[in-house]
C-alpha angles and dihedrals in degrees: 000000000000096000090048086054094045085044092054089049095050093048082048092057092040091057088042093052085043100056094037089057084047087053099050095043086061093040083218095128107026099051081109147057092234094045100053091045089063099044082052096058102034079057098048088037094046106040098045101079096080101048091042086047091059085056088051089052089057094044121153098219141354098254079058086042089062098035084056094045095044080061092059094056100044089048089052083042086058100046085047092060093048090052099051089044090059087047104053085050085055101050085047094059097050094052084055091058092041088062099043091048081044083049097055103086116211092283088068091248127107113273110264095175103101080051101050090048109093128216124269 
């Protein structure tokens, strides 16, 4: 069971290192400071329980055993808020699509109608 668990974090880091080197060939996440300061931390974050979960494995004690393992969970809680951060920005920016494609009226122009219409 630990090495399945061990196993599980190390395929996670390796999907996370994967995708981050995708994402820096086509210089589509780090263009920015701030980019590149989330995919820095979604890669250290992400790629630190396995590692941190060896220590755990060699742990002195129990009560060491559940200080390092409590690590490791704070370090995948924290991955997990990066993700669904990016993921909210994401859903934000496609609502704002969605308006602007709701907004084209069938000319393929933007609808100027509410603008053309005078006042009573």
């Amino acid at each position: 069971m630990l090495n399945s668990q061990c196993s599980i974090l190390i395929r996670s880091g390796c999907r996370i290192t994967k995708r981050s080197s995708d994402a820096r060939q086509d210089r589509t996440i780090d263009k920015t400071f701030q980019g590149r300061h989330v995919a820095n931390q979604i890669l250290r974050s992400g790629t630190a329980g396995a590692p941190n979960y060896a220590e755990a494995r060699g742990a002195e004690s129990r009560a060491d055993f559940i200080h390092k393992m409590r690590i490791v969970q704070k370090e995948l809680n924290e991955t997990a808020v990066w993700i669904r951060s990016i993921l909210a920005e994401n859903k934000e920016l496609c609502r704002i699509a969605s308006a602007s494609i709701i907004s084209v009226g069938p000319t393929g122009q933007p609808e100027l109608v509410h603008r053309l219409r005078r006042p009573p």
